[in-house]
C-alpha positions as CSV (number, residue, x, y, z in Angstrom):
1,X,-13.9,-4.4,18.1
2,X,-12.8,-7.8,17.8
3,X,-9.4,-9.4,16.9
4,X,-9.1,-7.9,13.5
5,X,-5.6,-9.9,13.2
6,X,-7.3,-13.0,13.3
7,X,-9.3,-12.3,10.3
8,X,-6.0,-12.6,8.3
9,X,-6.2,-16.3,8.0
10,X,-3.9,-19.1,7.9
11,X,-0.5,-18.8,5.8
12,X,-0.6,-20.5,2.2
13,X,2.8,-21.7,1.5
14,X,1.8,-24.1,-1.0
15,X,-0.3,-21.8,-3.6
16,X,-0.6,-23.6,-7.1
17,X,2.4,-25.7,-6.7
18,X,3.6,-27.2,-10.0
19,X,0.5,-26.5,-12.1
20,X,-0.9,-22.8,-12.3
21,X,-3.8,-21.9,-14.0
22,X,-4.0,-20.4,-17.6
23,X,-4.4,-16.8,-17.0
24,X,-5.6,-16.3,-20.1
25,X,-4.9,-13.1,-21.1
26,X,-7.7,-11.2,-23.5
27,X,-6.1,-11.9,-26.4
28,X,-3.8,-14.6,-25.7
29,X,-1.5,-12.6,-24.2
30,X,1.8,-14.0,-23.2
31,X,2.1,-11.3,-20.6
32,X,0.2,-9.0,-18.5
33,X,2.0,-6.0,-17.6
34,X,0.9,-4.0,-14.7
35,X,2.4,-0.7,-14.1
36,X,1.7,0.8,-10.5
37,X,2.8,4.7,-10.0
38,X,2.8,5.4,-6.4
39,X,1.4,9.1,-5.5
40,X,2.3,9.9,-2.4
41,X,3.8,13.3,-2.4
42,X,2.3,16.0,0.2
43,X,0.7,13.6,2.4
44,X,4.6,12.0,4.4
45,X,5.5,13.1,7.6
46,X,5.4,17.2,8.5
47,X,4.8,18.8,11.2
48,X,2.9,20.8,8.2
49,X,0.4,17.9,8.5
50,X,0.1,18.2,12.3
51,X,3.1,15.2,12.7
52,X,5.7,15.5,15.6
53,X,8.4,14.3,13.3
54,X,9.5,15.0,9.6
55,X,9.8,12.3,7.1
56,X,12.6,9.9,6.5
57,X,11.9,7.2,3.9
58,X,12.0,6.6,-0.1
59,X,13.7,9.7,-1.1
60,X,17.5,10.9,-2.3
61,X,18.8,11.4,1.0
62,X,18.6,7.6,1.3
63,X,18.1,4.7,4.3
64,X,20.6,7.4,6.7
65,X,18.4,10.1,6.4
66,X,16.6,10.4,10.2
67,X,13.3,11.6,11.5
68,X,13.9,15.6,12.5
69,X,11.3,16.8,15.3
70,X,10.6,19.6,13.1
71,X,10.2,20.4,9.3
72,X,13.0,19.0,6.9
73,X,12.7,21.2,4.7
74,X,15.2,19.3,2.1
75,X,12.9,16.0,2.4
76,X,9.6,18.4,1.9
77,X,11.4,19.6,-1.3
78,X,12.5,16.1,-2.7
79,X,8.7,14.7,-2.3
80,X,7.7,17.5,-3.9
81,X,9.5,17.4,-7.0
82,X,7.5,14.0,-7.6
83,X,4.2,16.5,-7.5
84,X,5.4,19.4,-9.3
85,X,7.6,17.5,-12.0
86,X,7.9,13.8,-12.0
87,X,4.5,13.1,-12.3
88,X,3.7,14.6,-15.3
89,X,7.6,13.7,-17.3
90,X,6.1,10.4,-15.9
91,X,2.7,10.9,-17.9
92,X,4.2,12.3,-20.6
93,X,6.3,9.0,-21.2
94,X,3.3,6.8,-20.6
95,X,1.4,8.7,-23.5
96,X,4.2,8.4,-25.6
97,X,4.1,4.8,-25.1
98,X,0.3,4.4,-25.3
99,X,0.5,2.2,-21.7
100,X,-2.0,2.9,-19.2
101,X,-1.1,2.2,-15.1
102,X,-2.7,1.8,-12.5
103,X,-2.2,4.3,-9.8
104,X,-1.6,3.6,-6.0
105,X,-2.8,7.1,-4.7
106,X,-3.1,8.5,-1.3
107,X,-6.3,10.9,-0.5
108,X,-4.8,13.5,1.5
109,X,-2.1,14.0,-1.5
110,X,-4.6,13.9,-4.4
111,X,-6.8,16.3,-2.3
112,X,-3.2,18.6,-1.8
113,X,-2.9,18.3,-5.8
114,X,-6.3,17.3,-7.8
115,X,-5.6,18.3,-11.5
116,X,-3.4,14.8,-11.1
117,X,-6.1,12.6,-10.2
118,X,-8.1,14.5,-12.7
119,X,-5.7,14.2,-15.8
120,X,-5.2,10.4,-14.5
121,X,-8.8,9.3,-14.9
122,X,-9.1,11.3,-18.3
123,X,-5.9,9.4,-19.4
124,X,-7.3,6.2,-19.1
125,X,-5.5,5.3,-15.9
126,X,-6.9,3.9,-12.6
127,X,-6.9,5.3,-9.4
128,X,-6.3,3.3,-6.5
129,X,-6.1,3.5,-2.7
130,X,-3.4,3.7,-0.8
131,X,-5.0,4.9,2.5
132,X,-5.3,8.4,3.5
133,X,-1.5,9.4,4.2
134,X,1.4,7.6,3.4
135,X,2.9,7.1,7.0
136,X,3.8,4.3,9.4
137,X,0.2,3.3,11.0
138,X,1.8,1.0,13.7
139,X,0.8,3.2,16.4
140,X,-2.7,3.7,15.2
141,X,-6.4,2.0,17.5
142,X,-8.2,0.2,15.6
143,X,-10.7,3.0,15.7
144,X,-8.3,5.3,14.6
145,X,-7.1,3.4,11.7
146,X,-11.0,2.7,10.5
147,X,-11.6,5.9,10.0
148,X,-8.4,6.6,7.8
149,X,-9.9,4.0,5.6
150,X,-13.1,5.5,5.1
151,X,-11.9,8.5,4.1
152,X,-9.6,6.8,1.0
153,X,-11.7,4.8,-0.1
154,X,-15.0,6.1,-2.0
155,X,-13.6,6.4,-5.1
156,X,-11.4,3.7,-5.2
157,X,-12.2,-0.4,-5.5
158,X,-8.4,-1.4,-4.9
159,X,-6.2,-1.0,-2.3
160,X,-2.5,-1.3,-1.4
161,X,-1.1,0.6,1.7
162,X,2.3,0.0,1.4
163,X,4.9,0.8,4.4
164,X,5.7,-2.5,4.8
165,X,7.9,-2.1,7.9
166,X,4.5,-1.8,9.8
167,X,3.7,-3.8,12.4
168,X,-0.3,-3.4,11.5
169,X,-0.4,-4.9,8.7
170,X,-2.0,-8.1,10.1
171,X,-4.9,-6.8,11.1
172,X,-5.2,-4.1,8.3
173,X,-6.5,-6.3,5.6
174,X,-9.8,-7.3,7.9
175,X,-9.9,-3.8,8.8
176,X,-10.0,-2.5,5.0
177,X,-12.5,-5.4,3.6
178,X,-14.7,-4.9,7.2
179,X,-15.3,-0.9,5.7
180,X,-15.5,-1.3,2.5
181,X,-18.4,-3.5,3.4
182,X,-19.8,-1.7,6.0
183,X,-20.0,1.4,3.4
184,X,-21.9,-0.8,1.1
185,X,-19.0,-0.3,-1.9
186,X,-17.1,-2.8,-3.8
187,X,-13.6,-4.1,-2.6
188,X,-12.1,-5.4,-6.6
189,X,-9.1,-6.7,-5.2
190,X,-6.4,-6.2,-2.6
191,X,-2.6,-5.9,-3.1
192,X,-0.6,-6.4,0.0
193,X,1.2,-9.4,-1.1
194,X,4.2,-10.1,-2.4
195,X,3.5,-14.1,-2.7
196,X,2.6,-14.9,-6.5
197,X,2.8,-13.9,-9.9
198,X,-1.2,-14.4,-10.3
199,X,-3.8,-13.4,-8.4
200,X,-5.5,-15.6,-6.0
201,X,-8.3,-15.8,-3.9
202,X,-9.0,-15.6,-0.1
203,X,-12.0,-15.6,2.0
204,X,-13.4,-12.2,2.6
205,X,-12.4,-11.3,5.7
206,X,-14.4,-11.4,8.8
207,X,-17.9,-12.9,10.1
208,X,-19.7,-10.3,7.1
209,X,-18.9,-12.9,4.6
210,X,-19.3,-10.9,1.4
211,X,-18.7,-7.1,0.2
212,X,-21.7,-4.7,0.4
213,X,-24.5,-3.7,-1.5
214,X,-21.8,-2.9,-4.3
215,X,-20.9,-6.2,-5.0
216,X,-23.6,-9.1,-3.4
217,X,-22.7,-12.6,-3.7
218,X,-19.2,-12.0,-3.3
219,X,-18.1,-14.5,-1.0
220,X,-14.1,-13.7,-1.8
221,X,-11.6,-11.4,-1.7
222,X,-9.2,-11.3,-4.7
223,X,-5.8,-10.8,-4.6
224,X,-3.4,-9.2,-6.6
225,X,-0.3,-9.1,-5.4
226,X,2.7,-6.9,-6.1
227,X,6.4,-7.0,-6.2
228,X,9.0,-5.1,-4.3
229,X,12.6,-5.9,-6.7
230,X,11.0,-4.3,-9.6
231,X,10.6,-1.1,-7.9
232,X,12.2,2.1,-7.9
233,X,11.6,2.1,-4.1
234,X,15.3,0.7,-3.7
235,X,16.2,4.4,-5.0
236,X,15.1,5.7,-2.0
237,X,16.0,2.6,0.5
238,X,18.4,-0.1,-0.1
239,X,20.0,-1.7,-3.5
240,X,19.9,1.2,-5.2
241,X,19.6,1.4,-8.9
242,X,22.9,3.3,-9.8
243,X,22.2,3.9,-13.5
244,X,19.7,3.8,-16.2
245,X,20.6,0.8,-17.9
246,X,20.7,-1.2,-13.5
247,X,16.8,-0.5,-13.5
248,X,16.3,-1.2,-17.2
249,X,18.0,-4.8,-16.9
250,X,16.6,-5.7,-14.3
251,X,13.1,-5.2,-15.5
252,X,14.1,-6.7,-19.1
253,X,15.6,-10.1,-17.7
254,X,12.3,-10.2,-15.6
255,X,10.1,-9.5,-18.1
256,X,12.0,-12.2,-20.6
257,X,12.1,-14.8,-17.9
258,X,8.2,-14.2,-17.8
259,X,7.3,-14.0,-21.5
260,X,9.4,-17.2,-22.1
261,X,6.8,-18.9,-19.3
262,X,3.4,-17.4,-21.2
263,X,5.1,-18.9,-24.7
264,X,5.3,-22.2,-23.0
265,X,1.7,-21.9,-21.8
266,X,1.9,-20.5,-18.5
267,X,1.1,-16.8,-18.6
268,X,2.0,-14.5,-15.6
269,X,1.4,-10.8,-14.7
270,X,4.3,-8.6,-13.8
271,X,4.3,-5.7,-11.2
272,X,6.4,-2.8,-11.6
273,X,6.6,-0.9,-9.0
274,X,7.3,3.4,-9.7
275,X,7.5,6.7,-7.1
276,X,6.8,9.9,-8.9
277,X,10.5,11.7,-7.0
278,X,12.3,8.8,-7.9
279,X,11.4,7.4,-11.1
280,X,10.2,11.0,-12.2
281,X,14.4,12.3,-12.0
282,X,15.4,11.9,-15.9
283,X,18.5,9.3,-15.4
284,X,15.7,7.2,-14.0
285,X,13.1,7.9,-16.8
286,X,15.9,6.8,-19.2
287,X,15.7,3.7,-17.8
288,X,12.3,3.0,-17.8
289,X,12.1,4.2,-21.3
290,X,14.9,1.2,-22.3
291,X,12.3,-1.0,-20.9
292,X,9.4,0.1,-22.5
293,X,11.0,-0.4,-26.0
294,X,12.1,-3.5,-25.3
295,X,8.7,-4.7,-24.9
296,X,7.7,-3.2,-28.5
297,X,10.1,-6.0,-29.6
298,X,7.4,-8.5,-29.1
299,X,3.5,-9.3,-29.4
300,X,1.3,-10.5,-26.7
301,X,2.2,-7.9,-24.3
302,X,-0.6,-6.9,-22.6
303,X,-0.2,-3.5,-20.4
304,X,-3.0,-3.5,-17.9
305,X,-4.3,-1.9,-14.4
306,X,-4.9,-4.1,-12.0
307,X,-8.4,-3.1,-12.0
308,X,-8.8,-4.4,-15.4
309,X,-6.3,-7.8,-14.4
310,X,-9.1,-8.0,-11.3
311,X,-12.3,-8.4,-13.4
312,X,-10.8,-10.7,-16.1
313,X,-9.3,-13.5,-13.2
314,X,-13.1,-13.2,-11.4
315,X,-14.6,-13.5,-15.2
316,X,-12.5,-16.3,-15.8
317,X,-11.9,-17.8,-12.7
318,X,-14.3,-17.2,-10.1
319,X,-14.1,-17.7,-6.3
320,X,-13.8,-21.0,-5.3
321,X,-12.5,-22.3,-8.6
322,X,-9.2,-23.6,-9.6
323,X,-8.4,-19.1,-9.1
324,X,-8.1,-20.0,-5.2
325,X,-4.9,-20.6,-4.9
């Protein structure tokens, strides 16, 4: 297999500079909203999935827990509260609030717990990749790390994998557009990046030059990036959010900063970033429910998956338009 990592392309450090484009936002939204919830719960570390070490990241035992060789039983138990009851207090407050997200979910967990993808897709929500199990692929062969795609990715036309200590992820965007391509299906958008608060496009990665049969023509790959400091992943890591009302002014002075910019013609999108056993916990639902009424204050706010923010930027601003950033 070739040099995957060269398919990443140069760095961009310039993007739009002083003059982005108008997202236009159906609507005229000043504000696109785009709520990920990350479903990763069953498919960590375990020696219960055939690992040599337990998990140690993104839960309450925080950044000192350590990898055991052998089940951690306490760490099995925290993820699984995000399966057995912060996903659905999570739901709950989404219907409540009539928002729809888009959900970054890994295979070998929705296979562990299906009625969640189910009542997801009936709710209106999306489901998107994030790879096959939710664990550091640094180690993986390319081989090995092809075939984990292929097996997240049939019903899914986004991806984000996430574990962003890796020291794959260079070659791992080649690697995911090469298969989606190969299996003749439709790559929407990718979300790796942290870089913008728009999506841009890239050329598709690789000598195939386009997707597959799903999508022909397509000479780009879109991307929508994400954001890592509005995320409850600092719960389980670094910078934690020690209170409701931390996470819920954090998010409000972002999302004001960002509604002031779309009033003064420049509209942006705006990644929040949630964990089902972090967010799911009820001090941290308060806060996210503080949030969500503050953005009843105002009109324009549009919440959207990122499927949805994917085929309005190629509608509106196709590849090789002023969308390439």
């Amino acid at each position: 297999m070739s040099s995957v990592a060269d398919e990443y392309g140069p760095r961009n450090i310039v993007g739009y500079g002083q003059n982005p484009p108008d997202a236009k936002w159906p609507g005229g939204a000043k504000i696109a909203i785009s709520i990920v919830l990350n479903y990763e719960e069953g498919s960590e570390a375990s020696p219960m999935n055939g690992d040599p070490q337990s998990e140690k990241l993104c839960s309450e035992l925080g950044p000192g827990c350590e990898a055991l060789d052998g089940r951690n039983v306490n760490i099995e138990s925290l993820y699984e509260y995000g399966s057995r009851a912060g996903v659905w207090r999570i739901l709950r407050l989404f219907k409540e609030y009539g928002v729809t997200c888009t959900s970054y979910m890994v295979g070998q967990a929705l296979l562990m717990n299906p009625e969640v993808g189910r009542v997801m897709v009936q709710e209106g929500h999306e489901v998107a990749s994030h790879g096959w199990r939710w664990v550091d692929r640094s180690g993986w062969s390319e081989e090995e790390e092809v075939e984990n795609v292929r097996q997240a990715i049939t019903a899914a036309s986004g991806w984000y994998y996430g574990m962003v200590q890796t020291k794959a992820g260079a070659r791992s965007r080649g690697l995911v557009a090469r298969t989606y391509a190969e299996e003749g299906l439709p790559l929407k958008y990718y979300s790796d990046d942290y870089s913008d608060d728009l999506p841009y496009w890239v050329k598709y990665p690789g000598s195939l030059g386009k997707q597959g049969e799903g999508a022909k023509g397509e000479e780009g790959l879109l991307i929508v990036p994400y954001a890592l400091d509005t995320n409850d992943y600092k719960d389980g890591a670094h910078n934690a959010w020690l209170t409701p009302d931390n996470f819920a002014s954090y998010l409000i002075g972002a999302f004001d900063e960002l509604y002031r910019e779309g009033l003064a013609g420049s509209p942006k999108m705006f990644s929040i970033g949630l964990h089902c056993r972090l967010i799911g916990r009820p001090g941290r639902l308060a806060g996210l429910r503080k949030f969500l009424e503050h953005t009843r204050k105002y009109e324009g706010v549009w919440f959207a998956t990122r499927e949805e923010i994917a085929d309005h930027w190629k509608e509106t601003y196709p590849y090789e338009t002023v969308g390439s950033a």
